[in-house]
VEXLUM-87782 format. One record per residue: residue in one letter; chain; x, y, z of N, C-alpha, C in turn. Coordinates in nm, 3 decimals. Layout:
BEGIN
<node><code>A</code><unit>A</unit><n_c1>X</n_c1><n_c2>Y</n_c2><n_c3>Z</n_c3><ca_c1>X</ca_c1><ca_c2>Y</ca_c2><ca_c3>Z</ca_c3><c_c1>X</c_c1><c_c2>Y</c_c2><c_c3>Z</c_c3></node>
...
This chain:
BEGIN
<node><code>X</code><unit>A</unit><n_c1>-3.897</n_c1><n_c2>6.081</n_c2><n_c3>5.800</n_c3><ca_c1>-3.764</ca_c1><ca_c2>6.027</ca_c2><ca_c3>5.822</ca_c3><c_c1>-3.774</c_c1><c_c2>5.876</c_c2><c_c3>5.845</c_c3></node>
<node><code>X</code><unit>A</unit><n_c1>-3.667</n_c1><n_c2>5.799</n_c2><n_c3>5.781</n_c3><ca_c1>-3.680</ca_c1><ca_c2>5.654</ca_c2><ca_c3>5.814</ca_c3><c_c1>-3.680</c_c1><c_c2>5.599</c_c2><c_c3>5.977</c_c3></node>
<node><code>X</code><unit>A</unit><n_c1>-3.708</n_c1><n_c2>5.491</n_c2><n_c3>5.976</n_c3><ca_c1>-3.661</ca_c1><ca_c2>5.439</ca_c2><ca_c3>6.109</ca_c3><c_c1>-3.561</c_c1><c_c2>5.384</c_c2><c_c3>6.111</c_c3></node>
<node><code>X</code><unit>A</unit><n_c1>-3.444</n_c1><n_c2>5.458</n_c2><n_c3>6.248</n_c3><ca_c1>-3.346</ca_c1><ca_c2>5.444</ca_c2><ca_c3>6.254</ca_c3><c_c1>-3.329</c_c1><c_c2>5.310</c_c2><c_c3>6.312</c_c3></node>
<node><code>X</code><unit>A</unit><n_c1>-3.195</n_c1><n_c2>5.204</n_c2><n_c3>6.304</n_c3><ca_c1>-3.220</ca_c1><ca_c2>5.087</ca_c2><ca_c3>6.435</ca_c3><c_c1>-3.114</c_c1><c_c2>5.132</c_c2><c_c3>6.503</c_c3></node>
<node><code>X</code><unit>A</unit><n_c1>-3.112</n_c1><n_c2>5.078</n_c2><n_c3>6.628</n_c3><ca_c1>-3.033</ca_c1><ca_c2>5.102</ca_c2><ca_c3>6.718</ca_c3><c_c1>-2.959</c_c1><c_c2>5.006</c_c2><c_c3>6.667</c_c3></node>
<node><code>X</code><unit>A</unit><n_c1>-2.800</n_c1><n_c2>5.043</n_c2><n_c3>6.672</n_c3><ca_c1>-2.715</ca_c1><ca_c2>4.925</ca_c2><ca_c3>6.645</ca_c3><c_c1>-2.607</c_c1><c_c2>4.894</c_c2><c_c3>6.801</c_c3></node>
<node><code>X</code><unit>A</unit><n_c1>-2.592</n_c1><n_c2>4.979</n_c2><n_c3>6.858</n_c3><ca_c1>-2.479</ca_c1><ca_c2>4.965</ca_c2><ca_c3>6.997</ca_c3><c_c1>-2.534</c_c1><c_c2>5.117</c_c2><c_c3>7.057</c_c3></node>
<node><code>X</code><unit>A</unit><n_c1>-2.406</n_c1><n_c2>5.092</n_c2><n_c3>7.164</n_c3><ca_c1>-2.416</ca_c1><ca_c2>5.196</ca_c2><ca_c3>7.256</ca_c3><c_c1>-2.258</c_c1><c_c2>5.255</c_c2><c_c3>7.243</c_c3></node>
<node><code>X</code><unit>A</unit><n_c1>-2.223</n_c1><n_c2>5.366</n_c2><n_c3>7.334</n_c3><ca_c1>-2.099</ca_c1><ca_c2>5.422</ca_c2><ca_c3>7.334</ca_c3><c_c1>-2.011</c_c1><c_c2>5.340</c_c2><c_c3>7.470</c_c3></node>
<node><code>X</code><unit>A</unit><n_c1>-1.970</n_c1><n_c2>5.273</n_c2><n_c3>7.455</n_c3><ca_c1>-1.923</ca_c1><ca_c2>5.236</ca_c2><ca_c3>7.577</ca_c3><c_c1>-1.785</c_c1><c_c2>5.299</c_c2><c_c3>7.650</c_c3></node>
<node><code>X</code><unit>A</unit><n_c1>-1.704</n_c1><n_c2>5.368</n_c2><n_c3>7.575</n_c3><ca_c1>-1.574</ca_c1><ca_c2>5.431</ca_c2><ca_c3>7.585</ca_c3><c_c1>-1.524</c_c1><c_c2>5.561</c_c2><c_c3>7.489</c_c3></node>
<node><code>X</code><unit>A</unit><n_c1>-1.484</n_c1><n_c2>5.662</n_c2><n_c3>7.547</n_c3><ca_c1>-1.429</ca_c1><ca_c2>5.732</ca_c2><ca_c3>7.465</ca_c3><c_c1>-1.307</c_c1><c_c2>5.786</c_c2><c_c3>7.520</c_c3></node>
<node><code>X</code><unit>A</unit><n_c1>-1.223</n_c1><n_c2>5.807</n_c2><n_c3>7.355</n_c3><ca_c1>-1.099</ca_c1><ca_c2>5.795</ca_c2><ca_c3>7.430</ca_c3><c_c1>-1.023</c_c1><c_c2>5.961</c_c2><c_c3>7.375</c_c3></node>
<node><code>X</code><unit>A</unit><n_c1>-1.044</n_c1><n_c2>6.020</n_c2><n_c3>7.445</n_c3><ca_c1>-1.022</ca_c1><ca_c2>6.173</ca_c2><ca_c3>7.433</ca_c3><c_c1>-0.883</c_c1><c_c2>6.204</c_c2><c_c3>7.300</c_c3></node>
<node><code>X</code><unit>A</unit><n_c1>-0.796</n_c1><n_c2>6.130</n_c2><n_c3>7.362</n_c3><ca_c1>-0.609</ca_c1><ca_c2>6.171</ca_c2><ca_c3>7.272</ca_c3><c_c1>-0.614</c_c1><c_c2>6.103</c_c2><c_c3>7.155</c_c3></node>
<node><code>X</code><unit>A</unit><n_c1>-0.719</n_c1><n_c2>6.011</n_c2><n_c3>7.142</n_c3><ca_c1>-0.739</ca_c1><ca_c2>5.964</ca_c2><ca_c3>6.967</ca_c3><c_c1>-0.799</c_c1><c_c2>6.006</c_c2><c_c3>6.915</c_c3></node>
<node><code>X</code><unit>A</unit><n_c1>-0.887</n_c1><n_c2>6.082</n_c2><n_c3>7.000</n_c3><ca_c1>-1.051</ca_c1><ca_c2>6.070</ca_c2><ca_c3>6.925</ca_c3><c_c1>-1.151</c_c1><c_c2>5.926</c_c2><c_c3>6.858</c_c3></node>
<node><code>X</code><unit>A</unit><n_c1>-1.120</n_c1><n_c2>5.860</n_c2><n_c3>6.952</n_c3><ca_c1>-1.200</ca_c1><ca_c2>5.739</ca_c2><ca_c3>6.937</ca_c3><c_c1>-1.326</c_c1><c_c2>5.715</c_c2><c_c3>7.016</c_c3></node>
<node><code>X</code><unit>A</unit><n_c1>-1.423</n_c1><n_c2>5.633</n_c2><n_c3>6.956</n_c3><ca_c1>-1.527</ca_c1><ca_c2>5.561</ca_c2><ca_c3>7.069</ca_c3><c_c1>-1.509</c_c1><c_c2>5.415</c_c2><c_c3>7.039</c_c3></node>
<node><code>X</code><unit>A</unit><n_c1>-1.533</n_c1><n_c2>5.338</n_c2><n_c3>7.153</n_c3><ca_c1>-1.579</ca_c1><ca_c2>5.204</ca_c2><ca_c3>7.161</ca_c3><c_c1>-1.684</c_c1><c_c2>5.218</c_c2><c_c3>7.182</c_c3></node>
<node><code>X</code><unit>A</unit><n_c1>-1.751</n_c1><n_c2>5.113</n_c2><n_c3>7.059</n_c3><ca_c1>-1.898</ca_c1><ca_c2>5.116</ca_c2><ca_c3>7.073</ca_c3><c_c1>-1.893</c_c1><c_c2>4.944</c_c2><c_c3>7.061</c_c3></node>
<node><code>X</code><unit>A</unit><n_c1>-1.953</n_c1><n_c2>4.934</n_c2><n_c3>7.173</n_c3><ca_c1>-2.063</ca_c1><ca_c2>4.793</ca_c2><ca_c3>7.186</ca_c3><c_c1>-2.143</c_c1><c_c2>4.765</c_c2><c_c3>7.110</c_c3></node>
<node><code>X</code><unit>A</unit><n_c1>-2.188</n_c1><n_c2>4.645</n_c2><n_c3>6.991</n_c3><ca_c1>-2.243</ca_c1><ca_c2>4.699</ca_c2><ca_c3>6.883</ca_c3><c_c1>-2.374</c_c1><c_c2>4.522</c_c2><c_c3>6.932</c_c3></node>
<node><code>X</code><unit>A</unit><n_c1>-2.478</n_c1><n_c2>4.516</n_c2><n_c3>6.880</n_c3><ca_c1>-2.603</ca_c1><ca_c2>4.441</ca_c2><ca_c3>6.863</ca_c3><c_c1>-2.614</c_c1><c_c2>4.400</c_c2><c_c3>6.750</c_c3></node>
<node><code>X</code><unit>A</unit><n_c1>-2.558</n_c1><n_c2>4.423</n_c2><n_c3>6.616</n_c3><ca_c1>-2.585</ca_c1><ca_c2>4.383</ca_c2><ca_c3>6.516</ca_c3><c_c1>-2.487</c_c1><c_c2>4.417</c_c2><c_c3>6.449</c_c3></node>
<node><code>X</code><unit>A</unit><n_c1>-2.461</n_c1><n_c2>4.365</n_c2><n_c3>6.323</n_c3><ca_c1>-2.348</ca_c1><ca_c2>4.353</ca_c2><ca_c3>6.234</ca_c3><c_c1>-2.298</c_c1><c_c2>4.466</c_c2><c_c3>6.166</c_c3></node>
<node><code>X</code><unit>A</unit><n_c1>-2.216</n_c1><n_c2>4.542</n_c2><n_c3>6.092</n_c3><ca_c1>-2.125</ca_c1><ca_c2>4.641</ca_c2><ca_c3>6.131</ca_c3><c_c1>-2.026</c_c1><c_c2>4.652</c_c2><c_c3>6.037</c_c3></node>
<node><code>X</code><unit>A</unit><n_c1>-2.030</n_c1><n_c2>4.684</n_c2><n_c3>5.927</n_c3><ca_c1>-1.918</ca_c1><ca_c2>4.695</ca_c2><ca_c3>5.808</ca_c3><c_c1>-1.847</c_c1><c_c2>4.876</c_c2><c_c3>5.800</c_c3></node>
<node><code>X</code><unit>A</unit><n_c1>-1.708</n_c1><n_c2>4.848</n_c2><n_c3>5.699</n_c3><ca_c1>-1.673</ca_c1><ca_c2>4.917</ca_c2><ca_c3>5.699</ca_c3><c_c1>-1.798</c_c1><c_c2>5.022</c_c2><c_c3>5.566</c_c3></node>
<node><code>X</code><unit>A</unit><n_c1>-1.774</n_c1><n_c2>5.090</n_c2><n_c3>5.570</n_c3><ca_c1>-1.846</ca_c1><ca_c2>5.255</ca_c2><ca_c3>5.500</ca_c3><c_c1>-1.997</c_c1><c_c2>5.234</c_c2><c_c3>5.504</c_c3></node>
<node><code>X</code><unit>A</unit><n_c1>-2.026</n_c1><n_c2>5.191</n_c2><n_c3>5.634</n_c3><ca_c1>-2.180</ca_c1><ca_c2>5.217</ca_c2><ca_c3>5.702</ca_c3><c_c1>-2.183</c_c1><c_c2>5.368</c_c2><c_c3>5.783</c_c3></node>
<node><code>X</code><unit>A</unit><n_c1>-2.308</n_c1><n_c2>5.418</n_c2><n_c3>5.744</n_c3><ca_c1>-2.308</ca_c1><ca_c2>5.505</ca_c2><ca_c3>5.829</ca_c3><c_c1>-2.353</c_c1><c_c2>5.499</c_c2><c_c3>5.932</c_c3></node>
<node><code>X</code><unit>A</unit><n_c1>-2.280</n_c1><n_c2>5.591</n_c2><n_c3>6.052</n_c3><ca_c1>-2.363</ca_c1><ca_c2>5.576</ca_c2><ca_c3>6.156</ca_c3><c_c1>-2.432</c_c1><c_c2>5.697</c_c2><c_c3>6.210</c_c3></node>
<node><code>X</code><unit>A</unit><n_c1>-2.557</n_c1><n_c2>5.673</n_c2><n_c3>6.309</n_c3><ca_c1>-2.588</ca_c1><ca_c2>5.816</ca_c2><ca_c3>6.380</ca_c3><c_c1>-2.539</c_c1><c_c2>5.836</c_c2><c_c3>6.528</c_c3></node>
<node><code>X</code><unit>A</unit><n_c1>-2.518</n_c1><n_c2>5.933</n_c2><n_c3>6.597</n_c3><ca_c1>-2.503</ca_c1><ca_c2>5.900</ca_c2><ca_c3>6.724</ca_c3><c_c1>-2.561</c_c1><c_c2>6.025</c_c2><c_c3>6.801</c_c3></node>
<node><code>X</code><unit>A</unit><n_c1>-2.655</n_c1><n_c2>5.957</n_c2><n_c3>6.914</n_c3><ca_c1>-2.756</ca_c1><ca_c2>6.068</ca_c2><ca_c3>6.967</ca_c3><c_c1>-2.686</c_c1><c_c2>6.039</c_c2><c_c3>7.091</c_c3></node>
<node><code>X</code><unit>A</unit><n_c1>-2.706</n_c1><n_c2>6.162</n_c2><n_c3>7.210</n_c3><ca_c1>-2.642</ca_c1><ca_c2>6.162</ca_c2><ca_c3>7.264</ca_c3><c_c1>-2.676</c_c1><c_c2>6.331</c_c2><c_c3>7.401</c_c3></node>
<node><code>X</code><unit>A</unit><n_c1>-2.722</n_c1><n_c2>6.359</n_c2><n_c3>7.494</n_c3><ca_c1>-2.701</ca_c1><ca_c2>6.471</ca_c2><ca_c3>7.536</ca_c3><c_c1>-2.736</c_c1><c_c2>6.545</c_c2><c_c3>7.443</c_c3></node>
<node><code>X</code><unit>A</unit><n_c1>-2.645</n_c1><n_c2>6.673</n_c2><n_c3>7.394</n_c3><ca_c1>-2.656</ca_c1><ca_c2>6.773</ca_c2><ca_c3>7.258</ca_c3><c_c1>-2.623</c_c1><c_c2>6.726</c_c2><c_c3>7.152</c_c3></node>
<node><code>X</code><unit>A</unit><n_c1>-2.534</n_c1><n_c2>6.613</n_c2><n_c3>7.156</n_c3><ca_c1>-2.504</ca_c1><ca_c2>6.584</ca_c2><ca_c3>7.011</ca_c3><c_c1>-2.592</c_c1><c_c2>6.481</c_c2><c_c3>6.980</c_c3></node>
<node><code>X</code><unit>A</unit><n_c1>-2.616</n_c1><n_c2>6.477</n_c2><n_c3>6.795</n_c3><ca_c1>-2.671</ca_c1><ca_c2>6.406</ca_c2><ca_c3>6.730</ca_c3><c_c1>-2.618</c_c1><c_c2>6.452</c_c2><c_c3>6.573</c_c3></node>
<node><code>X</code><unit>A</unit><n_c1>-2.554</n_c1><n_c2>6.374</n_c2><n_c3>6.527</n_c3><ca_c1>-2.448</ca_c1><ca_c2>6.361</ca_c2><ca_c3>6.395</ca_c3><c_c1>-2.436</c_c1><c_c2>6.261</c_c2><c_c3>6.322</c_c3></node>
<node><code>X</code><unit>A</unit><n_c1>-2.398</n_c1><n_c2>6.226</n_c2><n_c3>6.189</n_c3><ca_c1>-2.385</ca_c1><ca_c2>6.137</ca_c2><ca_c3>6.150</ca_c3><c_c1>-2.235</c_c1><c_c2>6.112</c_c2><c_c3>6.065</c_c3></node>
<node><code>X</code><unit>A</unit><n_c1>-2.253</n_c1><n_c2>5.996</n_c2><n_c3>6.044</n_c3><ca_c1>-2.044</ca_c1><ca_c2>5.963</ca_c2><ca_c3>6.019</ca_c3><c_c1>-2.074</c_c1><c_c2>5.845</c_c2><c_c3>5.923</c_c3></node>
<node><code>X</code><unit>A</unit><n_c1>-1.997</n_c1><n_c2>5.843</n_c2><n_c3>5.842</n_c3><ca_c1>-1.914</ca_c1><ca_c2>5.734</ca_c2><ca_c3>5.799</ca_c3><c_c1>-1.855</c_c1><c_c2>5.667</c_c2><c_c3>5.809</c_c3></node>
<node><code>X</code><unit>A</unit><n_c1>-1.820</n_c1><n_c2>5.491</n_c2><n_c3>5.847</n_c3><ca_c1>-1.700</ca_c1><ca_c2>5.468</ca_c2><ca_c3>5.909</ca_c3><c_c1>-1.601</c_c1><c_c2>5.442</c_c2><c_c3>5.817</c_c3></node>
<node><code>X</code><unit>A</unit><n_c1>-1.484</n_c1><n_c2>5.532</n_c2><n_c3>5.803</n_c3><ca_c1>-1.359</ca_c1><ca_c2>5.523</ca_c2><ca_c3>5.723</ca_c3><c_c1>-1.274</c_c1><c_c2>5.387</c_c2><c_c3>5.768</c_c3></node>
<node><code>X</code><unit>A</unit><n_c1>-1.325</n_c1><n_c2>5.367</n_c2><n_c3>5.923</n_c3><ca_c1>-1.198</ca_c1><ca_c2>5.250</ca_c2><ca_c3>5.932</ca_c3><c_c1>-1.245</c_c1><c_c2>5.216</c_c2><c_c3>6.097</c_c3></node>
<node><code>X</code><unit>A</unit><n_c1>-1.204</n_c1><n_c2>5.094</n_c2><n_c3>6.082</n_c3><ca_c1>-1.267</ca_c1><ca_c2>5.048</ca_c2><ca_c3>6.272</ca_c3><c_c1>-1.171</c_c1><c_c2>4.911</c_c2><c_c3>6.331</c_c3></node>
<node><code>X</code><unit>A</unit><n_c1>-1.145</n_c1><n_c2>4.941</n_c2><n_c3>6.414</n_c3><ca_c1>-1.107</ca_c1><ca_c2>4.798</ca_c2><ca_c3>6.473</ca_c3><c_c1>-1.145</c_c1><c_c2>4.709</c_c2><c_c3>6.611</c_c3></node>
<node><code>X</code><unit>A</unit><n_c1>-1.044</n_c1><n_c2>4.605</n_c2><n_c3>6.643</n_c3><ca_c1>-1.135</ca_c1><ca_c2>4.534</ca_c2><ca_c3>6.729</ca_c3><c_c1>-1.017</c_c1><c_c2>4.459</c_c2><c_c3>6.743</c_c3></node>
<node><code>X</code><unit>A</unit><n_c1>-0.976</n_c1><n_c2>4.477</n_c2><n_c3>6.884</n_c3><ca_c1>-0.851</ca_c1><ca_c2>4.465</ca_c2><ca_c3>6.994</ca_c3><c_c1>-0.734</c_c1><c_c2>4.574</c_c2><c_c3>6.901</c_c3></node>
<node><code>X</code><unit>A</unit><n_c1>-0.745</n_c1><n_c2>4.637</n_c2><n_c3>6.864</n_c3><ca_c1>-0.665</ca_c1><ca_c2>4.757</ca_c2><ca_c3>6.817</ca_c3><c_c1>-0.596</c_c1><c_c2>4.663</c_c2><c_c3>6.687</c_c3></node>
<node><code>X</code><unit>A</unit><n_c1>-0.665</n_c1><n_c2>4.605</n_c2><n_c3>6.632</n_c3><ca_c1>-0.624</ca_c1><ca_c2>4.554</ca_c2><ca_c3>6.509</ca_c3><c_c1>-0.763</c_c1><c_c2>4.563</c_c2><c_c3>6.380</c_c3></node>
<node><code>X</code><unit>A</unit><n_c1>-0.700</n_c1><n_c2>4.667</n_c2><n_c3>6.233</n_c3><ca_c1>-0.803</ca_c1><ca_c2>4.698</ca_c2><ca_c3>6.185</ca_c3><c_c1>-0.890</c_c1><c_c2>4.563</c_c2><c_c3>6.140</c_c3></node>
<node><code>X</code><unit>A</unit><n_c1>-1.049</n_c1><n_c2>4.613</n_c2><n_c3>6.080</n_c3><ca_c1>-1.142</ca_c1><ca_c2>4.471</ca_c2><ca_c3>6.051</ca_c3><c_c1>-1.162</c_c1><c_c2>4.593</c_c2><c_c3>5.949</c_c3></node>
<node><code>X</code><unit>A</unit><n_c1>-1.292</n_c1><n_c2>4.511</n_c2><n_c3>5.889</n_c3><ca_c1>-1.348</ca_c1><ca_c2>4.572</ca_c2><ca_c3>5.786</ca_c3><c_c1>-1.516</c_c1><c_c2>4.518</c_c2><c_c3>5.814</c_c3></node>
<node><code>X</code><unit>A</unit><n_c1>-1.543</n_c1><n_c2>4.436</n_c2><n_c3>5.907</n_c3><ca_c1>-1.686</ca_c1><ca_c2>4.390</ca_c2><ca_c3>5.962</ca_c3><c_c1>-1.686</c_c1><c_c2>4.427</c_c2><c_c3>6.096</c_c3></node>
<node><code>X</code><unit>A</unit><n_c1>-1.755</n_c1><n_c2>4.383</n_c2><n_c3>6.146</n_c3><ca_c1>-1.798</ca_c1><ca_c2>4.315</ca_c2><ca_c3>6.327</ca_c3><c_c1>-1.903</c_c1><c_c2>4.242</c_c2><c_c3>6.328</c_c3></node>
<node><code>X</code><unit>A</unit><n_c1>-1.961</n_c1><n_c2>4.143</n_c2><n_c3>6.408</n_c3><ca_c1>-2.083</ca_c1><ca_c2>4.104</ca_c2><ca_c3>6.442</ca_c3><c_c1>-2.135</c_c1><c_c2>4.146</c_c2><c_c3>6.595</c_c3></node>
<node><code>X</code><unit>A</unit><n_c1>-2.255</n_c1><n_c2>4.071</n_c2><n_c3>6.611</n_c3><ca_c1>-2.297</ca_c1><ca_c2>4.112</ca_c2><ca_c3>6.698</ca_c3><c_c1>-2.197</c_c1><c_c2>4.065</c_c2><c_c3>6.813</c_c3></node>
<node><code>X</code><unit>A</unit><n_c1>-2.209</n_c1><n_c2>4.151</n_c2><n_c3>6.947</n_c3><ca_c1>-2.179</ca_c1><ca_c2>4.120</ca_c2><ca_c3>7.039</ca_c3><c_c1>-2.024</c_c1><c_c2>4.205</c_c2><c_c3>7.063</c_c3></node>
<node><code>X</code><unit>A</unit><n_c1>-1.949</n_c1><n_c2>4.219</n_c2><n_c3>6.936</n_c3><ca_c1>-1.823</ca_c1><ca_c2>4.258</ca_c2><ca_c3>6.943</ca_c3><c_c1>-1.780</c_c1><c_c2>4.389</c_c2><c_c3>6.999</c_c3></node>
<node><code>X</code><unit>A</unit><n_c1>-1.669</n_c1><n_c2>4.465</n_c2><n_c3>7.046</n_c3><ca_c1>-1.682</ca_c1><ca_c2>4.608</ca_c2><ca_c3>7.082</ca_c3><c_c1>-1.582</c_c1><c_c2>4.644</c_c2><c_c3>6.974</c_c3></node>
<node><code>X</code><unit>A</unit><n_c1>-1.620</n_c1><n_c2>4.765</n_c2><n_c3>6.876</n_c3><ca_c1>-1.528</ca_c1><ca_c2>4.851</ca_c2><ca_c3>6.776</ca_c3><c_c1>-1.469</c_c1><c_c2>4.939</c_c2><c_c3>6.839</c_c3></node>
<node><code>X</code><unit>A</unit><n_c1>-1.318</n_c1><n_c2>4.995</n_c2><n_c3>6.789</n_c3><ca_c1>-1.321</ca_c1><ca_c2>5.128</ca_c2><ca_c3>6.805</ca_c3><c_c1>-1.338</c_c1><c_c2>5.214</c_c2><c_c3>6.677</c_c3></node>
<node><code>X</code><unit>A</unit><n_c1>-1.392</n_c1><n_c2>5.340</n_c2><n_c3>6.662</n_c3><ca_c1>-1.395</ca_c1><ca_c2>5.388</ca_c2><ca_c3>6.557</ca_c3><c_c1>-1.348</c_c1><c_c2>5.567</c_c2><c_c3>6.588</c_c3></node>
<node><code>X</code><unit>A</unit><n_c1>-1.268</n_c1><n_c2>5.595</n_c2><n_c3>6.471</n_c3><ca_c1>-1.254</ca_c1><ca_c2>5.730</ca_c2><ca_c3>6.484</ca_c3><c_c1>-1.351</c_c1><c_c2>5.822</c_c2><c_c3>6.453</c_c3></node>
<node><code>X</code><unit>A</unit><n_c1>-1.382</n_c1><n_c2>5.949</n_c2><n_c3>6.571</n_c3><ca_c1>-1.528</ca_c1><ca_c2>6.052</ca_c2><ca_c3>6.521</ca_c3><c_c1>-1.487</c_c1><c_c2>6.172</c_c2><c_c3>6.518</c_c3></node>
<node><code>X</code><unit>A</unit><n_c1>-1.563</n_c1><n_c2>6.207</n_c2><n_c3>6.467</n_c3><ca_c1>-1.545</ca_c1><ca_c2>6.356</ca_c2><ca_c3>6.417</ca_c3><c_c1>-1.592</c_c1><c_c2>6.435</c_c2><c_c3>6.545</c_c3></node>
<node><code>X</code><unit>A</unit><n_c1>-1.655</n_c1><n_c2>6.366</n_c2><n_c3>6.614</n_c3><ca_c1>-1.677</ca_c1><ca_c2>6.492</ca_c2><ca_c3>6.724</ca_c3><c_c1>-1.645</c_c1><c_c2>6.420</c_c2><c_c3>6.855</c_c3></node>
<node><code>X</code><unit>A</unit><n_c1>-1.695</n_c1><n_c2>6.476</n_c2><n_c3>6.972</n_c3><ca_c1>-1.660</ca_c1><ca_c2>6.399</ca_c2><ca_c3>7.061</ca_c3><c_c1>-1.797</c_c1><c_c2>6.317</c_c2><c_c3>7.183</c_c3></node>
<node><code>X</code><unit>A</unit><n_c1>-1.767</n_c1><n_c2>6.231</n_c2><n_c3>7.191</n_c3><ca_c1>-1.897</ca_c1><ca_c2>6.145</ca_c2><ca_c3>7.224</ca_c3><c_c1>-1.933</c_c1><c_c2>6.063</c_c2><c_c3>7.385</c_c3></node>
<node><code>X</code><unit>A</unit><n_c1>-2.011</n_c1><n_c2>6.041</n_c2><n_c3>7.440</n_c3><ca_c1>-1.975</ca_c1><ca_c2>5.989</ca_c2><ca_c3>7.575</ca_c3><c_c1>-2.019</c_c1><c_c2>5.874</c_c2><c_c3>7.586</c_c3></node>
<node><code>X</code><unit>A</unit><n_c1>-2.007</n_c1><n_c2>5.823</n_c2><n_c3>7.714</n_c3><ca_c1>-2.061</ca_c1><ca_c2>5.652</ca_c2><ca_c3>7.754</ca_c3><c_c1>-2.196</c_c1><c_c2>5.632</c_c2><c_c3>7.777</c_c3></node>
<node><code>X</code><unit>A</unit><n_c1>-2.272</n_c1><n_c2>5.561</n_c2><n_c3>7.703</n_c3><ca_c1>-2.408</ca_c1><ca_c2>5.585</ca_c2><ca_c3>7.680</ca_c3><c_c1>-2.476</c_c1><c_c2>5.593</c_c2><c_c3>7.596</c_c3></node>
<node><code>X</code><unit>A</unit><n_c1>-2.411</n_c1><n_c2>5.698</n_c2><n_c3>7.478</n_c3><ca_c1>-2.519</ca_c1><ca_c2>5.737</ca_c2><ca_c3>7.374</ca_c3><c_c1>-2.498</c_c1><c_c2>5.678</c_c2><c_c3>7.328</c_c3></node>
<node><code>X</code><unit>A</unit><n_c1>-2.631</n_c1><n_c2>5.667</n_c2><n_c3>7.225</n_c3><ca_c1>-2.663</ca_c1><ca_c2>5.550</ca_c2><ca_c3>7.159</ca_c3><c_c1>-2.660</c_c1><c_c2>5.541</c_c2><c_c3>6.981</c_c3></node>
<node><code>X</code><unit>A</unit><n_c1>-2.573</n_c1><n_c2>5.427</n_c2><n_c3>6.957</n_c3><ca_c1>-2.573</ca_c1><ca_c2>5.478</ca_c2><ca_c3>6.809</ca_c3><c_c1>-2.665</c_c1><c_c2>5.337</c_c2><c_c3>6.733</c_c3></node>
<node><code>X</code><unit>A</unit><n_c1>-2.661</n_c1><n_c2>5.437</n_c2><n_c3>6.623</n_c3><ca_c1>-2.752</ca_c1><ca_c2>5.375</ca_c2><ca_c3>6.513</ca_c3><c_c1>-2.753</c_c1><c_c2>5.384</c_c2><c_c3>6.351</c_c3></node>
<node><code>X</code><unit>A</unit><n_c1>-2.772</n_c1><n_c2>5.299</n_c2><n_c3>6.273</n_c3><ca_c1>-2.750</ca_c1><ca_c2>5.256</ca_c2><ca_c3>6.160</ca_c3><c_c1>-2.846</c_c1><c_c2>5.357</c_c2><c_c3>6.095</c_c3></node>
<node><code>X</code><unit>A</unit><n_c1>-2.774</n_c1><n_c2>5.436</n_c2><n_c3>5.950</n_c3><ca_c1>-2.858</ca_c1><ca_c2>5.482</ca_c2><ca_c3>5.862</ca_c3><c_c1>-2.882</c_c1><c_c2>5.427</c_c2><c_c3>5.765</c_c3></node>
């Protein structure tokens, strides 16, 4: 299996959207995949769409916080990463 990089962490999740804010370390486009390990979960996603102050982007750089919609549900902490 490749080596994964860590790209952010989970910093927020927001139950009635199904969103996470993730704190991200490195740069961040739209239809990247991501992984996210976590407790029991470990999954991977696509990002269909992300924003940043609740207005959509189609990038991020480092340092920025996304929100992105997931398919499952995720907590504060786990750690995601670029496939």
């Amino acid at each position: 299996m490749a080596e994964k990089k860590e790209i952010g962490v989970i910093s927020n999740y927001f139950d009635h959207v199904k969103a996470a804010a993730i704190k991200i370390k490195s740069p961040l486009k739209k239809g990247d995949t991501l992984r996210f390990v976590g407790g029991t979960i470990d999954f991977e996603q696509k990002i269909e769409s992300m924003q940043i102050n609740h207005k959509p982007v189609v990038s991020a750089k480092k340092g920025d916080e996304v929100g992105i919609k997931l398919k499952k549900k995720v907590r504060k902490g786990y750690k995601v990463y670029k496939v």
